[in-house]
N, C-alpha and C positions, 0 to 999 in steps of 0.2 A: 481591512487589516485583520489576519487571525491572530486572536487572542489565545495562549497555550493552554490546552484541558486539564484538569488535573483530576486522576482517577486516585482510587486508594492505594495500588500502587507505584502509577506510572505519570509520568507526563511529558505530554504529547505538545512539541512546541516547533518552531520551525525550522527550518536548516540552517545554519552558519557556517562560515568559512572551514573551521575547526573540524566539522562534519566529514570534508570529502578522505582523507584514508579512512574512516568505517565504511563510508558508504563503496569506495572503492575494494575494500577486503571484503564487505558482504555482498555486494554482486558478481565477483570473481570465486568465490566457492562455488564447487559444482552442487553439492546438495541444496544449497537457496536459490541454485538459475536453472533447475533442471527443468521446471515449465516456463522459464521464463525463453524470450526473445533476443536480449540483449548481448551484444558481443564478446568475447573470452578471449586474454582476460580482460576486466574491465579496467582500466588506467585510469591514473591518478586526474590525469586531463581530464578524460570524457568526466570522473566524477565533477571537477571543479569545472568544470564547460554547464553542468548539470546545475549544481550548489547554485554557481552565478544565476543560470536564468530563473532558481528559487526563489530564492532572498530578492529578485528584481522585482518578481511577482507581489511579493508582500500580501499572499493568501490566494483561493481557491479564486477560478476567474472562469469562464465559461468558454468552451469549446480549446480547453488546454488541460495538460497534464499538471499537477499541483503536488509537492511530498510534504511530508511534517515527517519528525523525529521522535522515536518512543524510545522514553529513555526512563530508566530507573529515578522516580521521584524523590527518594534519598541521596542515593550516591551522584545522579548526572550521568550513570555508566549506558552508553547507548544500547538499546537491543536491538532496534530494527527501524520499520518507516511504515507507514500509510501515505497513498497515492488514491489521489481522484480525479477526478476527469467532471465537470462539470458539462452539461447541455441541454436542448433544449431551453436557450436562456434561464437556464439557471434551475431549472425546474427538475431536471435528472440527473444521477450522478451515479457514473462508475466506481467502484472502489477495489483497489488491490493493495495489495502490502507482502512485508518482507522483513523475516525476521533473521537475525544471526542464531545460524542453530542449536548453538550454546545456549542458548535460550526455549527450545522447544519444550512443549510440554509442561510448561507451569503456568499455564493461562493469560500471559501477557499478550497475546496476540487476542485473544476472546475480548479477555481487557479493555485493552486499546482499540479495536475494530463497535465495540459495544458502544462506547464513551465516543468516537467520532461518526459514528451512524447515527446517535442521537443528538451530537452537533449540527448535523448537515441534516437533520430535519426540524429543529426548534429551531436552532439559529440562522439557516440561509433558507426553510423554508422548501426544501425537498419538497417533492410529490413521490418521487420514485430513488431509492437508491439498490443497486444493485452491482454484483460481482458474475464474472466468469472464470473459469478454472477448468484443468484437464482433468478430465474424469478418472485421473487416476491418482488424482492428486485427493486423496480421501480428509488428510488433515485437515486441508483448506475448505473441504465442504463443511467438515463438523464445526469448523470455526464460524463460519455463515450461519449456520444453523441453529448452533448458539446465539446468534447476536438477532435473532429474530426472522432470517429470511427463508424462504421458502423455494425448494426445486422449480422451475418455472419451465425447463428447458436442457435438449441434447441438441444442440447443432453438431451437425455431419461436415468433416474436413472444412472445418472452419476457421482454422488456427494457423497460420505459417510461421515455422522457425527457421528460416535460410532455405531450404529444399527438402526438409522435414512438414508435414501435414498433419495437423492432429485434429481430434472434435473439440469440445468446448462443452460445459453445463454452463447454465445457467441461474443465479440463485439471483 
């Protein structure tokens, strides 16, 4: 079961029903899915299709996608999400996230990515955590870089978005 993080001044707790219009208006902006994958717009459905199989999970589980919610630890007001991918039984874990870009640029995203990378190596015991991102996605690497990780890697056309190809870094 994940227990909610609480930074100084965010907290990072898991989806609820309540969730799917943020999560459906933050993946449906083009400036937050411009590296992303996922389809346009994004619907109310596919969000609560999503939310469901969250809340079913009841925390990070190995060889699946997993979100939590970063949200303003005073108000409740949501900014964004963290997503991980556990594997390797449990020993490596992907991390991505996504923030509402009303929110960009005042550290919540450093924040949050800091406070759940130090989760996911005290509390379940990581060996490895790591992120990819399009190398042109420069915000997303200083946020990595921030939060302790290190360039590791350029994959060449390693990225597909529908019939679009892109590379990939590695942090």
């Amino acid at each position: 079961m994940f227990n909610p993080i609480a930074t100084e001044r965010l907290l990072i707790r898991p989806f609820v029903p309540e969730d799917v219009p943020g999560l459906a208006a933050r993946r449906s902006d083009p400036d937050v899915s411009k590296y992303q994958n996922w389809p346009q717009p994004y619907t109310i459905e596919r969000a609560s299709r999503l939310v469901e199989g969250l809340v079913a999970m009841d925390g990070p589980a190995n060889d699946d996608w997993w979100m939590a919610v970063v949200a303003d630890k005073a108000t409740g007001e949501v900014f964004g999400d963290l997503a991980v991918e556990l594997t390797w039984e449990g020993r490596s874990a992907e991390l991505g996230y996504n923030f509402d870009c009303r929110h960009w640029g005042k550290g919540y995203a450093t924040e949050a990515v800091n406070a759940f990378v130090g989760y996911l190596f005290e509390s379940l015991g990581m060996t490895r955590v790591f992120g990819m991102l399009h190398p042109e996605n420069v915000a997303s690497a200083m946020i990595l870089e921030r939060a302790g990780m290190t360039f590791e890697g350029h994959t060449r056309s390693s990225y597909w978005d529908g019939d679009e190809c892109s590379d990939d870094w590695i942090y």
